[in-house]
C-alpha positions as CSV (number, residue, x, y, z in Angstrom):
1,X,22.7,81.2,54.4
2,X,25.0,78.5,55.9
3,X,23.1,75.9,52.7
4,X,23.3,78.4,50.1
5,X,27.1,78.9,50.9
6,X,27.3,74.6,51.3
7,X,25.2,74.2,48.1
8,X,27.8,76.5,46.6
9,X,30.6,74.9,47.7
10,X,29.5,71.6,46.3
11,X,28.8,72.7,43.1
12,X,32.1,74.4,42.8
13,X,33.9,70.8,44.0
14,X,31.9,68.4,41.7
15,X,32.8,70.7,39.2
16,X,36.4,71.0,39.7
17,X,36.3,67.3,40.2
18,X,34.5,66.9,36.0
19,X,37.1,69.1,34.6
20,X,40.1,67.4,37.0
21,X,39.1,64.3,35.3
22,X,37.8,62.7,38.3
23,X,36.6,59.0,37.9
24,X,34.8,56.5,40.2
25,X,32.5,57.3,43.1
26,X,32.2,61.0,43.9
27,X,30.8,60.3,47.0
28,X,29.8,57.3,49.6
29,X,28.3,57.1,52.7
30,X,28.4,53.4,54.5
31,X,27.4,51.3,51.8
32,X,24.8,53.9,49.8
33,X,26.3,55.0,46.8
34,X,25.2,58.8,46.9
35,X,26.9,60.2,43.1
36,X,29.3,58.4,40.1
37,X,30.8,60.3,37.4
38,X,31.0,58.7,33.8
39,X,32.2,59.4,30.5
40,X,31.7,58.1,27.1
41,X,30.8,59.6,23.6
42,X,27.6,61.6,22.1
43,X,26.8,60.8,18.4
44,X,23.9,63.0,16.7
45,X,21.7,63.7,13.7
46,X,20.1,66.8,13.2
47,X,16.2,66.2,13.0
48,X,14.5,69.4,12.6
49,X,15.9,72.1,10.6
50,X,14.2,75.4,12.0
51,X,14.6,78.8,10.7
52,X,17.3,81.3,10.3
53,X,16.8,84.6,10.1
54,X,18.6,87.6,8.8
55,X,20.0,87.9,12.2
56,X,21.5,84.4,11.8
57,X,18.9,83.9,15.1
58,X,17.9,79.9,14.8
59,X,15.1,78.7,16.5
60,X,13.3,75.8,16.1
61,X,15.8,72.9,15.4
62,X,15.9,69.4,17.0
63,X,18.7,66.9,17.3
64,X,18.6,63.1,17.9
65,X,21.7,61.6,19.5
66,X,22.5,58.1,20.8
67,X,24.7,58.2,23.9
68,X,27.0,55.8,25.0
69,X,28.9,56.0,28.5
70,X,29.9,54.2,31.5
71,X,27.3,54.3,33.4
72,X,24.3,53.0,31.8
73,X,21.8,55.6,33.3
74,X,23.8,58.0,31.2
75,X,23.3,56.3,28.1
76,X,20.5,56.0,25.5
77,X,18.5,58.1,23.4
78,X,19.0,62.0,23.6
79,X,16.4,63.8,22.2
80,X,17.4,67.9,21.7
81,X,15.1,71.0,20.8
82,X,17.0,73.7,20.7
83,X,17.8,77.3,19.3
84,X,20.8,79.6,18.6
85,X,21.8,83.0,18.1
86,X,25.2,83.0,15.8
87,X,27.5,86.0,15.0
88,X,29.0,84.9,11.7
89,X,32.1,87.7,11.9
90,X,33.2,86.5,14.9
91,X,32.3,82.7,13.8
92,X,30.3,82.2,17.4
93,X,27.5,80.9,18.7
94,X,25.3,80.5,21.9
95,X,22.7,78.0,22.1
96,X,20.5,76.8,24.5
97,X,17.2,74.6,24.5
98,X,15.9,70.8,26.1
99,X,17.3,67.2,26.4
100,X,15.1,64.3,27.4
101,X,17.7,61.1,27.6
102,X,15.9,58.0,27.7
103,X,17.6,55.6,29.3
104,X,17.3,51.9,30.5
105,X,15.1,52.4,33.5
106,X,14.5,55.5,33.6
107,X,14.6,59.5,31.8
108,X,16.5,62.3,32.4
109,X,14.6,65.7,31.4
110,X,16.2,69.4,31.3
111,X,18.1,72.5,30.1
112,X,20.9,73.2,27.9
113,X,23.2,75.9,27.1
114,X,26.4,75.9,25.2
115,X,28.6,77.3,22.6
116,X,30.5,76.8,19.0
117,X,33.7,79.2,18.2
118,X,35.8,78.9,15.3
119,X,35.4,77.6,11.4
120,X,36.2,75.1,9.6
121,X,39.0,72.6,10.7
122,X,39.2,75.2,14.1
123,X,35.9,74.6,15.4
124,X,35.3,73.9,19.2
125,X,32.0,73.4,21.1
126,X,30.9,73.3,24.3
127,X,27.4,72.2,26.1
128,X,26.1,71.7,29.7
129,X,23.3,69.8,29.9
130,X,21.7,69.7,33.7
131,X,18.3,67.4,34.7
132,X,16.0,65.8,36.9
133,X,15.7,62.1,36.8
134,X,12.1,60.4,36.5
135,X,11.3,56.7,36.6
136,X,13.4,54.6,38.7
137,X,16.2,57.8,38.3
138,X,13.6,59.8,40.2
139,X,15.6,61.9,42.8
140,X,18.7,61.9,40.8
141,X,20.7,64.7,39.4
142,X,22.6,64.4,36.0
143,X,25.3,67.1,35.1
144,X,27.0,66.5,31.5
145,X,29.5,68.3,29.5
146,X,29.8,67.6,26.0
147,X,32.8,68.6,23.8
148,X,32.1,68.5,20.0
149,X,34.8,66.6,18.3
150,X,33.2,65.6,14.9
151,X,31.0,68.3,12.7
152,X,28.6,68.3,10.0
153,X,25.4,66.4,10.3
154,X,25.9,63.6,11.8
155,X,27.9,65.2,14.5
156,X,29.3,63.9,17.4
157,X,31.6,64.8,20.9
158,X,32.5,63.3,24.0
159,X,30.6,63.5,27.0
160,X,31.3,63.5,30.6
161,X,29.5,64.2,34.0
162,X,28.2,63.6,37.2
163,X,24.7,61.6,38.6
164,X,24.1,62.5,42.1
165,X,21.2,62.0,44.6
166,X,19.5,65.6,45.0
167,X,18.0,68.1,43.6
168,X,20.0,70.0,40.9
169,X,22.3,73.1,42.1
170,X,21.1,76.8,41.2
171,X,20.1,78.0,39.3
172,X,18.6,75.1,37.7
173,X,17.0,73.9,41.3
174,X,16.1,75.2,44.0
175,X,18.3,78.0,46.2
C-alpha cells in the first residue's frame, strides 16, 4: 500500500509541476539525470478520414504530426489512430486512440485521450498522451499535454510534458 500511495503521490506532483509550468530537471540524483520536462509545438495533418455515423460516433481516423520541442526525445514524427464520439448540441467531443513518436534514437508508443468544446472562433482542445519508450528510450516514461491552438486540417497546439525513468503511473502501468 505504502507504493501505491508513493506512486500516487508522484503522479499528483509531476502533474502539478506540468500545469505550474515547471521547467528544467524534475528530478536528479548525484549526477544521473532521472526526468526533464519540455515544451514546444505539435503541427498535424489529418491522414485518414474514417467514418461518421448518425451518432456523430468517428472511428477510424489517423493523424500525422511533426513535433518540435526542447528536448529532442520529444520531438519527431507523431503518428495518431484515433476515434471520437461528438455531441454536436453541446459542440463536445471525447476522443481517444494511439501515438507512436519517432524520434531520433529512439520511439515512444501509447494511449491517448482528450477533448474538443466549443465552435468556431471558441474552440479549445485538450489531449494527454502517456507511453513507453523503446530503442535507446527503453525504460523511459513520456507524459504530454497538448492544447490545440490552430484548427482545420492542418491543425496544430502546443505541447508540454514530462520524460522520466520508470514505468508509466496507473492506470496506464502497472499498480
Amino acid at each position: 500500500m505504502r507504493m501505491r500511495t508513493t506512486r500516487v503521490f508522484l503522479v499528483g506532483t509531476v502533474t502539478v509541476a506540468l500545469l505550474g509550468g515547471l521547467g528544467g530537471a524534475v528530478v536528479a540524483q548525484g549526477e544521473e539525470m532521472l526526468g526533464a520536462t519540455f515544451s514546444g509545438t505539435s503541427e498535424c495533418m489529418v491522414t485518414g478520414f474514417g467514418e461518421t455515423n448518425d451518432a456523430d460516433q468517428r472511428r477510424g481516423y489517423a493523424s500525422e504530426c511533426t513535433v518540435n520541442s526542447s528536448d529532442p526525445r520529444a520531438s519527431g514524427t507523431n503518428t495518431i489512430a484515433w476515434d471520437s464520439d461528438c455531441n454536436s448540441g453541446i459542440g463536445a467531443c471525447v476522443g481517444w486512440g494511439t501515438f507512436n513518436l519517432a524520434g531520433p534514437d529512439g520511439t515512444w508508443e501509447g494511449s491517448l485521450t482528450g477533448s474538443t468544446v466549443g465552435s468556431g472562433e471558441d474552440i479549445r482542445d485538450m489531449d494527454v498522451m502517456v507511453g513507453r519508450g523503446t530503442g535507446a528510450y527503453e525504460g523511459w516514461t513520456l507524459i504530454a499535454f497538448i492544447a490545440g491552438t490552430e484548427f482545420g486540417n492542418p491543425f496544430a497546439g502546443t505541447i508540454d510534458g514530462l520524460i522520466w525513468f520508470g514505468d508509466p503511473p496507473p492506470p496506464w502501468g502497472t499498480a
